[in-house]
VOKE-867708 format. One record per residue (C-alpha): residue in one letter; chain; x, y, z. Coordinates in Angstrom, 2 decimals. Layout:
<kolvo A,A,<X,Y,Z>>
...
END
This chain:
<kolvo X,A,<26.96,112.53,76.33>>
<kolvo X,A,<25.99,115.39,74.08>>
<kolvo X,A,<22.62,115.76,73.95>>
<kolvo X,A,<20.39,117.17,70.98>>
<kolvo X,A,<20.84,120.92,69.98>>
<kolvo X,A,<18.26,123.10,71.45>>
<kolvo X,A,<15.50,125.03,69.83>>
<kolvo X,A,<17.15,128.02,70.50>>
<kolvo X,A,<20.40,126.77,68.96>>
<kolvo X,A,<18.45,125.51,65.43>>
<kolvo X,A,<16.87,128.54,65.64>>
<kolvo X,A,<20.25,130.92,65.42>>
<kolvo X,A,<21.66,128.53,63.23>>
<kolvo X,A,<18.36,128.56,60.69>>
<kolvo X,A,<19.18,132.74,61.20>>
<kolvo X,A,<22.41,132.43,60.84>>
<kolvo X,A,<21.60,130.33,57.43>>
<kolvo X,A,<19.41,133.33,56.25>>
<kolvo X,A,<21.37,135.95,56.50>>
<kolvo X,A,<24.35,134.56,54.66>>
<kolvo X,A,<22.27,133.75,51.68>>
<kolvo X,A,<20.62,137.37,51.84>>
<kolvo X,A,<24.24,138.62,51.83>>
<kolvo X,A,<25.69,136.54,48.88>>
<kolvo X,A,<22.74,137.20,47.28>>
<kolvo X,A,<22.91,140.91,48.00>>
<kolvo X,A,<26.76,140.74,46.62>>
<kolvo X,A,<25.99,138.73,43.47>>
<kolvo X,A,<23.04,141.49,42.44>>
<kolvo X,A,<24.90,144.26,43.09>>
<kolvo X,A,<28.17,142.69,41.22>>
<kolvo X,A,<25.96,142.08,38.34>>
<kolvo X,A,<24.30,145.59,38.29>>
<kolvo X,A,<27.96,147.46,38.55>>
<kolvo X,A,<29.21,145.03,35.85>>
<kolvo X,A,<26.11,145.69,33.30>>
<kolvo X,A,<24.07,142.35,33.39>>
<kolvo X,A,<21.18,144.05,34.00>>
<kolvo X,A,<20.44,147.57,32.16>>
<kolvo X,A,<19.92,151.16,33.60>>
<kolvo X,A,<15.86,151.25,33.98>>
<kolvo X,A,<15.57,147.22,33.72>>
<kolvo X,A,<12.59,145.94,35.84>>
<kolvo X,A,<13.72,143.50,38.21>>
<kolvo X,A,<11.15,140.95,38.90>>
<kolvo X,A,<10.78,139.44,42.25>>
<kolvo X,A,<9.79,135.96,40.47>>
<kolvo X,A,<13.52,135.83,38.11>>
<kolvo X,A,<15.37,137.71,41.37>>
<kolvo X,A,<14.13,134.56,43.19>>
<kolvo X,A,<15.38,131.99,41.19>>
<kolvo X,A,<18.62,133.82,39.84>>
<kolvo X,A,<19.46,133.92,43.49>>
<kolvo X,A,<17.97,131.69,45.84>>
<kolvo X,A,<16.84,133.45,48.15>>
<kolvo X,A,<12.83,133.89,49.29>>
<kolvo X,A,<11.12,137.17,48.91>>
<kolvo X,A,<11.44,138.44,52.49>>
<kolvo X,A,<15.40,138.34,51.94>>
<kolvo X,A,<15.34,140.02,48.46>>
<kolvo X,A,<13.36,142.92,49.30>>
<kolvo X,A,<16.17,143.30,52.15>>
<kolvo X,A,<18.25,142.80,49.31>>
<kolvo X,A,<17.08,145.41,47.19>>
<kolvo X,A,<16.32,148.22,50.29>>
<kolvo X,A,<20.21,147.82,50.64>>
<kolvo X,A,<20.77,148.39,47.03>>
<kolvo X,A,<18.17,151.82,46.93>>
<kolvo X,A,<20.18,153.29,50.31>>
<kolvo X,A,<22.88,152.60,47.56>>
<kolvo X,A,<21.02,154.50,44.42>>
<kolvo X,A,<21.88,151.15,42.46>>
<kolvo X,A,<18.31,150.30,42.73>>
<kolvo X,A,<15.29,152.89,42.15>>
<kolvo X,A,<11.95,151.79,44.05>>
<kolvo X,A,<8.65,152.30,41.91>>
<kolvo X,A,<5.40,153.38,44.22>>
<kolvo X,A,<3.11,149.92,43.88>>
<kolvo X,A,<5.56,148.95,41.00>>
<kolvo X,A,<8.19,147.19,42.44>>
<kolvo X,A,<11.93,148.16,41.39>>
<kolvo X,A,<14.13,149.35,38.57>>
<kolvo X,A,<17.52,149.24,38.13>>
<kolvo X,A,<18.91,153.18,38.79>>
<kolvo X,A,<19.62,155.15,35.43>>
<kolvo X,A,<22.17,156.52,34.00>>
<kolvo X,A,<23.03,159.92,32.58>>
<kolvo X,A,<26.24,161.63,31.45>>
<kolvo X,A,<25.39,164.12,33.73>>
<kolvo X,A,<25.93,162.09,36.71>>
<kolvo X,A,<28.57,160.28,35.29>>
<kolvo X,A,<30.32,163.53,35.40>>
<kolvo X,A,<29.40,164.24,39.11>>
<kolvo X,A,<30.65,161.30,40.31>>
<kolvo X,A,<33.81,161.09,38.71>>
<kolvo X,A,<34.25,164.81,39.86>>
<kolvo X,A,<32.79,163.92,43.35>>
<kolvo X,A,<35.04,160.52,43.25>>
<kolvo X,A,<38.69,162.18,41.65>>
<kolvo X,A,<38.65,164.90,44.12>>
<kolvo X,A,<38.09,162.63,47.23>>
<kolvo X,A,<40.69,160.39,46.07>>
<kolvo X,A,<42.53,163.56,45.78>>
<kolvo X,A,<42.72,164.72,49.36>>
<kolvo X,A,<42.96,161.33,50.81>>
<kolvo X,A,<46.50,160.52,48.68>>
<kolvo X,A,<47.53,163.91,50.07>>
<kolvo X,A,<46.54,162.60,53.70>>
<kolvo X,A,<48.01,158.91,53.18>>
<kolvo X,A,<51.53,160.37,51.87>>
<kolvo X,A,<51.78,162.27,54.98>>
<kolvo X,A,<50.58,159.76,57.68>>
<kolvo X,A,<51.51,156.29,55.60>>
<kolvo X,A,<54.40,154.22,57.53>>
<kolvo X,A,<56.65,151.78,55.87>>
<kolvo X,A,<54.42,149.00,55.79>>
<kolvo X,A,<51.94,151.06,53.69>>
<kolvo X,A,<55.05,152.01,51.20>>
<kolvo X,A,<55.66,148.74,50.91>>
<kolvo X,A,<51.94,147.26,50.08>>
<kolvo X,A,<52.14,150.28,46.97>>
<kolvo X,A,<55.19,148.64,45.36>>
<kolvo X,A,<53.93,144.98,46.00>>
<kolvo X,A,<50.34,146.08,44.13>>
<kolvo X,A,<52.15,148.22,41.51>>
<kolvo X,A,<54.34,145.53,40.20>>
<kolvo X,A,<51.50,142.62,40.51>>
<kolvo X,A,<49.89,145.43,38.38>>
<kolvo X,A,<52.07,146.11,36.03>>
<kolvo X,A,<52.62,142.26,35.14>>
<kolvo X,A,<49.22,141.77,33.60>>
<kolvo X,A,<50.22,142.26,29.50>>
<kolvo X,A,<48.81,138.91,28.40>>
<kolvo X,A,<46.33,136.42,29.30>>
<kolvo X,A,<43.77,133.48,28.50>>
<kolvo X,A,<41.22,135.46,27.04>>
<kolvo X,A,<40.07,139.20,26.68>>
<kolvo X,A,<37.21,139.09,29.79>>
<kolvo X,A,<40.00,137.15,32.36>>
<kolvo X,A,<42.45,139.87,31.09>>
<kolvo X,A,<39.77,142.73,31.86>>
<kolvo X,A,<38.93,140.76,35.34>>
<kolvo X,A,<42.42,140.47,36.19>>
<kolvo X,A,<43.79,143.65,35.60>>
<kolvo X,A,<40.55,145.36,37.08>>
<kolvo X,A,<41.42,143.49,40.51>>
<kolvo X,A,<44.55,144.06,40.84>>
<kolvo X,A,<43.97,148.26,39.42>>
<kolvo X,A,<41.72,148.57,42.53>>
<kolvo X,A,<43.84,146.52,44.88>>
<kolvo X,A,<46.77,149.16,43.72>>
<kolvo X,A,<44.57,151.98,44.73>>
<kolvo X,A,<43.02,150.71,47.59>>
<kolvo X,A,<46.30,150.04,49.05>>
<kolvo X,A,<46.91,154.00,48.53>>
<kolvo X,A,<43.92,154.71,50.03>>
<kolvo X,A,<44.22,152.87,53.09>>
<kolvo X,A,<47.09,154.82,54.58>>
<kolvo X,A,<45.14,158.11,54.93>>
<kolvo X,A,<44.33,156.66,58.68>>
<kolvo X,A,<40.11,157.97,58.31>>
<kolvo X,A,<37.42,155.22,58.39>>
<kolvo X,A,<35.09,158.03,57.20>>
<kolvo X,A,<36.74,158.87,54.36>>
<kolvo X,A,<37.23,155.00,52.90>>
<kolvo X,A,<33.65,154.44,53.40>>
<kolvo X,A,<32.39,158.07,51.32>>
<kolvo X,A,<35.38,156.67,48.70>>
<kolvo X,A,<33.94,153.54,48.89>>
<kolvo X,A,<30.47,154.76,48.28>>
<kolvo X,A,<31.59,156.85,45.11>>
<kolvo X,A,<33.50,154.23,43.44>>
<kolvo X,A,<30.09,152.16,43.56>>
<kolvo X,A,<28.50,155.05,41.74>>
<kolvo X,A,<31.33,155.35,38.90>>
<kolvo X,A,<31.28,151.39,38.36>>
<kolvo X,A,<28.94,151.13,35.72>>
<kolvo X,A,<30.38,154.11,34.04>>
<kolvo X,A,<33.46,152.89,34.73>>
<kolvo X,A,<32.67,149.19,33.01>>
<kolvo X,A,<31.64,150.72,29.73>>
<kolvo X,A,<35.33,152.62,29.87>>
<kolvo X,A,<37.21,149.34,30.79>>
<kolvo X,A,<35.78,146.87,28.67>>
<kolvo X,A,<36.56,148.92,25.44>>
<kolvo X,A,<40.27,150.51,26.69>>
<kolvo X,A,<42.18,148.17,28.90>>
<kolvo X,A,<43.07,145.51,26.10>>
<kolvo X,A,<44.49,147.91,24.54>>
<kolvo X,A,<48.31,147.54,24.39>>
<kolvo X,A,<48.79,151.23,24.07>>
<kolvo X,A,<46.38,152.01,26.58>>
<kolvo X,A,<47.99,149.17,29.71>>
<kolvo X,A,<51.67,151.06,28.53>>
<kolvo X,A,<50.10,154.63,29.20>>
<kolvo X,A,<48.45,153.41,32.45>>
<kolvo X,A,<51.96,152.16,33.40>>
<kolvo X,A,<53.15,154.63,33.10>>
<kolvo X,A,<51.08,156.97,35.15>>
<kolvo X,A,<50.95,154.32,37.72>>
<kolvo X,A,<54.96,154.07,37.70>>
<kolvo X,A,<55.41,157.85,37.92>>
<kolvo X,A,<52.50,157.95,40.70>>
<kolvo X,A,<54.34,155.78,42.58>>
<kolvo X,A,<57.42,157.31,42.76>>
<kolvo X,A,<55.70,160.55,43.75>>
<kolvo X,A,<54.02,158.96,46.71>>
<kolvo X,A,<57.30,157.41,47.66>>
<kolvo X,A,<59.33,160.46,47.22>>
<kolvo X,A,<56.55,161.99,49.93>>
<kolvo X,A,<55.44,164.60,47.49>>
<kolvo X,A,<51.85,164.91,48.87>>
<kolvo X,A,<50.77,168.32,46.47>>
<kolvo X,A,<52.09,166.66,43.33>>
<kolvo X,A,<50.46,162.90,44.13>>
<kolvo X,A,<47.34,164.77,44.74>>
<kolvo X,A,<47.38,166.68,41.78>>
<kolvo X,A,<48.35,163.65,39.81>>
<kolvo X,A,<45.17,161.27,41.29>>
<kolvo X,A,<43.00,163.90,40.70>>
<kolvo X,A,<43.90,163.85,36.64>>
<kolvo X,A,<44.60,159.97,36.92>>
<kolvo X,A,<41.05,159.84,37.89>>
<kolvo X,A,<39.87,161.70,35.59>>
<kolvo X,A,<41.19,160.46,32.52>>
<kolvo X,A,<38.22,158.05,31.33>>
<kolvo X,A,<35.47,161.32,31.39>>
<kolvo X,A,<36.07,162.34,28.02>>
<kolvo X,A,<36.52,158.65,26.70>>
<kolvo X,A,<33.35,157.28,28.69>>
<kolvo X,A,<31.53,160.72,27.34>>
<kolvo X,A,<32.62,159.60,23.49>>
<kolvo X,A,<31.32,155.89,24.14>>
<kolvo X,A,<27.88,157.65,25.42>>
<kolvo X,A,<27.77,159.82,22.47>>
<kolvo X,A,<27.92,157.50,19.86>>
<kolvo X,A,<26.50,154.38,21.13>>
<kolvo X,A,<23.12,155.72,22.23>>
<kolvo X,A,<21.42,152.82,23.53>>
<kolvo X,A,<24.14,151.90,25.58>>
<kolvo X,A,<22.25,153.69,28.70>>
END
């Protein structure tokens, strides 16, 4: 006969409760801070947090300790927290930070990558390349966004360094929001999916062809393409930081 579950055994599973909430909860804020629901500088109130959420306030201000280790989230002495700003100034960091990192880890993942890894690129890059038309413009800008970083991310993964994939990991966090303004305004473009392609095509074939100078030198500008369109967007919408 199986007898009642122990204290101890409620206990873990009330713990175990707890923490998966704090962590879906921790995933949906910082989803909806890279993606622009709330503004740079916003006040987030405990009280909304809460509700949007579900979560009590001991979990949320785990939460949102994650998120400032992360610089998503700035902590106000007394004054609870904001979410972090943003400047053109960092955007440019970052994306300099993030192109060059990508850079040297392309160049590491051509030379070390194995047949399985060549074979993950093509898979992603023609999944990629299939996304000309959909439903409507935000499940075209979803889709193609998913399957963009699932292209890269399978480039990524062959450099064989743990360290490196988490710093990369860490950067492209801090070029998301920057990144959003870029994507929502170029990728439904038709001219803009042909020229990216394009550059994905001919990326590909460098990577394949084991070319690890020339697919460095080609992430590096891949990477950097959106600066000077994210720096126009800046420029002349004003209050869009």
């Amino acid at each position: 006969m199986i007898g009642a579950p122990s204290k101890r055994a409620l206990w873990m599973d009330h713990t175990d409760l707890a923490e998966t909430a704090s962590d879906a909860a921790y995933s949906r804020l910082k989803s909806d801070i890279l993606r622009g629901v709330f503004r740079p500088g916003e006040k987030l109130l405990m009280s909304a947090l809460k509700d949007r959420y579900a979560v009590g306030v001991g979990p949320m201000r785990e939460v949102l300790a994650r998120l400032v280790a992360e610089r998503l989230v700035s902590a106000i002495n007394q004054k609870g927290y904001r979410v972090a700003p943003m400047s053109l100034d960092e955007m440019l960091d970052v994306y300099t930070a993030r192109a060059h990192l990508e850079a040297l880890i392309v160049g590491l993942a051509v030379e070390k990558g194995d047949e399985a890894w060549e074979a993950s690129i093509v898979a992603c890059s023609h999944t990629l390349s299939k996304v000309v038309e959909l439903h409507s413009p935000q499940e075209m800008v979803d889709i193609w966004d998913a399957r963009h970083k699932a292209f890269h991310n399978a480039i990524a993964s062959g450099c064989g360094s743990k360290s490196l994939l988490q710093a990369r990991a860490f950067l492209q966090d801090q070029a998301e929001r920057y990144r959003q303004i870029w994507l929502k305004r170029t990728v439904l473009s038709e001219a803009a999916l042909r020229l990216k392609r394009e550059e994905h095509a001919e990326l590909v074939s460098t990577i394949l062809g084991r070319d690890a100078a020339k697919a460095s030198k080609m992430m590096l500008e891949h990477l950097m393409t959106p600066v000077p369109i994210i720096t126009q967007i800046i420029e002349r919408e004003s209050d869009i930081l």
